[in-house]
C-alpha positions as CSV (number, residue, x, y, z in Angstrom):
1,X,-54.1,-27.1,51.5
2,X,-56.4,-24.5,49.3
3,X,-59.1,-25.8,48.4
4,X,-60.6,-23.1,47.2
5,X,-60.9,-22.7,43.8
6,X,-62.4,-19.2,42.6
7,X,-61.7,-16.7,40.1
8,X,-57.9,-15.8,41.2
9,X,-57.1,-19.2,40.8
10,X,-58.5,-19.4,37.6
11,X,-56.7,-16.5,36.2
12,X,-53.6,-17.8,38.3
13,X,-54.0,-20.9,36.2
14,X,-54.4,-19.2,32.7
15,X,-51.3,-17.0,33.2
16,X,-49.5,-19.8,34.3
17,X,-50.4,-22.0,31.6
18,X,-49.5,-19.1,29.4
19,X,-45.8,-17.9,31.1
20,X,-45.2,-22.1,31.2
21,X,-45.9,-22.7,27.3
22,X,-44.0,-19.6,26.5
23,X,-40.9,-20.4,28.3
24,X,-41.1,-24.0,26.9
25,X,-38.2,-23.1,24.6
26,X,-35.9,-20.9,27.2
27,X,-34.0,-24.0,28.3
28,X,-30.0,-24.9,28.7
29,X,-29.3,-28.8,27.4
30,X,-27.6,-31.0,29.5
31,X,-25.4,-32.3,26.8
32,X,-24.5,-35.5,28.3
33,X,-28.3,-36.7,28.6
34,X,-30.4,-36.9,25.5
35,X,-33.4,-34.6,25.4
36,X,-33.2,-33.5,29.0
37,X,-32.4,-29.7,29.9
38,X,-32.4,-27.0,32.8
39,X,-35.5,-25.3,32.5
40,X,-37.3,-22.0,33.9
41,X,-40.6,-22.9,33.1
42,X,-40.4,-25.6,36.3
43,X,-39.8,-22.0,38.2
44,X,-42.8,-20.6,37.3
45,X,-45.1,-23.8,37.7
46,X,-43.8,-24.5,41.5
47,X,-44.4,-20.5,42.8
48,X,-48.4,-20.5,41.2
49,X,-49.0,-23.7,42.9
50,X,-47.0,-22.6,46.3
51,X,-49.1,-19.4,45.8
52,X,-52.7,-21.0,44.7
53,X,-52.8,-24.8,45.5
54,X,-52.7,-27.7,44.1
55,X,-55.5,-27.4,41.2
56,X,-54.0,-24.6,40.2
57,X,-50.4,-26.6,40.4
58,X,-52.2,-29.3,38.3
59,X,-53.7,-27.5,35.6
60,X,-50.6,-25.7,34.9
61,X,-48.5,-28.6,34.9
62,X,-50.9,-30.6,32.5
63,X,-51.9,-27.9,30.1
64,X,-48.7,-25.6,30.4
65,X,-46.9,-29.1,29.4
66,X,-49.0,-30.3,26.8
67,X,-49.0,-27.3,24.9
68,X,-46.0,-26.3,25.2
69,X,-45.2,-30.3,23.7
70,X,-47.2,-29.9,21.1
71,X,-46.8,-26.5,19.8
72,X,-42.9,-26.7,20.1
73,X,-42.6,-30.1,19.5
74,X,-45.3,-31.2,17.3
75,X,-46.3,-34.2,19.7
76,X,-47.7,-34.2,23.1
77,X,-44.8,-36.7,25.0
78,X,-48.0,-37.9,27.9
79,X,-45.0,-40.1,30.2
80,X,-43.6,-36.3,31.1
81,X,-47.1,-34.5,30.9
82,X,-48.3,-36.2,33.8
83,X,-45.1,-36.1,36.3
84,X,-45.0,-32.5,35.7
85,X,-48.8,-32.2,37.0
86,X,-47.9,-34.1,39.4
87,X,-45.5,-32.0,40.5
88,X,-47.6,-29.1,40.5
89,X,-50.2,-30.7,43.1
90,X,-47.9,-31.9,45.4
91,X,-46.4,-28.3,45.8
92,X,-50.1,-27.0,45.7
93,X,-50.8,-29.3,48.8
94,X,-48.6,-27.3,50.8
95,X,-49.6,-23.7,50.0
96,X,-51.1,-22.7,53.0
97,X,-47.8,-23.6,55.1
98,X,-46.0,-21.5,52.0
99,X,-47.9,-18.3,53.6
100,X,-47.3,-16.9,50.6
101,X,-49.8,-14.6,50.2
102,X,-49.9,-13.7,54.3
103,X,-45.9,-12.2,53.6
104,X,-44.6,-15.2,55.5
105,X,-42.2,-16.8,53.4
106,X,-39.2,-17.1,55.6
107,X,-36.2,-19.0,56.0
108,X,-38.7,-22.0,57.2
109,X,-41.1,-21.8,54.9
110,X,-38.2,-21.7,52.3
111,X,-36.3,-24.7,53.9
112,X,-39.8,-26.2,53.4
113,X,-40.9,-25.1,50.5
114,X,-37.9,-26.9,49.1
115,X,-38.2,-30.2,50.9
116,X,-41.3,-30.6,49.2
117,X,-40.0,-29.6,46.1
118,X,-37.3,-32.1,45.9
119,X,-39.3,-34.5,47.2
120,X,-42.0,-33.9,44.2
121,X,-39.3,-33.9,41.8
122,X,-37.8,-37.1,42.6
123,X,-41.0,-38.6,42.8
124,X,-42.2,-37.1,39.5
125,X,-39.0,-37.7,37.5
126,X,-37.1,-40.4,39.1
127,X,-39.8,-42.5,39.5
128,X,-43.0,-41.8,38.0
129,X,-41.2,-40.1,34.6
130,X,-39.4,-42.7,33.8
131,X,-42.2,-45.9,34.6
132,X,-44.1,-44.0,32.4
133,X,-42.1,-43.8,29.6
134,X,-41.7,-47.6,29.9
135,X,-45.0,-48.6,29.9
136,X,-46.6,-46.4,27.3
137,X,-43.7,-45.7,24.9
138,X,-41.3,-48.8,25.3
139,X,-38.4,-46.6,26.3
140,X,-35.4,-48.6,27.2
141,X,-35.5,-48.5,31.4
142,X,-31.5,-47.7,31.5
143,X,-32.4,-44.2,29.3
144,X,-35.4,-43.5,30.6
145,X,-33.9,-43.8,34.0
146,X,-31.2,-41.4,33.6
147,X,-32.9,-38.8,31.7
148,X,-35.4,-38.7,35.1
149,X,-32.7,-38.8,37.8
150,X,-30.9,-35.8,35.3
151,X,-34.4,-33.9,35.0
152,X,-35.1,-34.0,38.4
153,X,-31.6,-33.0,39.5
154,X,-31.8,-29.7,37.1
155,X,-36.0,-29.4,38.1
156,X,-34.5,-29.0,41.8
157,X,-32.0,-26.8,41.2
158,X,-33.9,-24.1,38.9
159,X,-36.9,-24.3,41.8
160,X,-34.7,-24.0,44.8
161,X,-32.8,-21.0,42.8
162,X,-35.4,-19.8,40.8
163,X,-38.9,-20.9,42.2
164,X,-37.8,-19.7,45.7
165,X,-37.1,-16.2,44.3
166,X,-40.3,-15.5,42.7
167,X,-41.9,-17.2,46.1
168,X,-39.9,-14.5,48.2
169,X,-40.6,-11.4,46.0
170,X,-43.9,-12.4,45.7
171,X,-44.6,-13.1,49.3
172,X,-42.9,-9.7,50.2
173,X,-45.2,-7.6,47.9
174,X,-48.6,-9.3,49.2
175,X,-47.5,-9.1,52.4
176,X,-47.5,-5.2,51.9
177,X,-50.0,-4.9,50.3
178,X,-52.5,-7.1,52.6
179,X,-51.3,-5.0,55.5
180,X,-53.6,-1.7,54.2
181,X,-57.2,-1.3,55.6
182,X,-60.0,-0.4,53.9
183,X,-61.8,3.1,55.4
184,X,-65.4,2.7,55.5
185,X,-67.8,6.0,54.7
């Protein structure tokens, strides 16, 4: 896990929040479900917190969502806030084992990347999503249900598509660049 939290994660964060609100309205419906649609935005929220941890994970998650509600929206819907931030954290707990940032992300760390990712998501939006949505919004449980199973089936497959390609071409560019030594005076 990183548990640091210093100024690259900070900016991490603030671009992330920023690239999450703005894709809130790039989305494909899944006409069948109400309200539920394939987004990028999940993408872009699982590689930060693969690449920076899970506060990094979090904040994007909860801000990047909450803004994105309300400016789009015109309400903040909290029951969806939440999972996603949730979301973000758990995929932040396993950034070090990501190696990310040491050029490492290989087929492993890809196969594991998106265990946890699936894992997250069905946590998040088959369960937590949906419970949520009962107890603060009086959503019938059949709906609510559905849209979270649906949600969590198109999260998974815009992350493992997606999220693992920004993850690779990210982890090939640091791993470059990290490999140049400084020349001292």
């Amino acid at each position: 896990m990183n548990k640091k939290f210093g100024i690259k994660e900070v900016v991490a964060a603030g671009i992330g929040t920023a690239l999450f609100v703005v894709l809130t309205t790039v989305q494909i419906p899944l006409g069948f479900i109400p309200n539920t649609a394939l987004q990028p935005r999940v993408a872009v929220l699982a590689f930060f917190a693969a690449a920076f941890g899970p506060i990094t994970g979090g904040i994007i998650g909860l801000l990047g969502h909450a803004l994105g509600d309300a400016l789009f929206y015109g309400s903040v819907w909290w029951s969806w806030v939440f999972p996603e931030a949730l979301f973000g954290i758990v995929i932040g707990l396993f950034a070090k084992r990501f190696a990310l940032k040491e050029g490492g992300f290989h087929k492993k760390n890809v196969i594991l990347f998106n265990v946890v990712q699936v894992i997250a998501s069905a946590v998040a939006w088959g369960v937590l999503a949906p419970l949520l949505d009962i107890l603060i919004y009086a959503e019938p449980a059949n709906k609510v249900f559905v849209q979270g199973v649906f949600a969590g089936i198109g999260d998974i497959i815009v992350v493992g598509i997606l999220g693992s390609l920004l993850a690779y071409g990210y982890s090939k560019t640091v791993g470059k660049s990290s490999s140049l030594e400084r020349e001292d005076d």
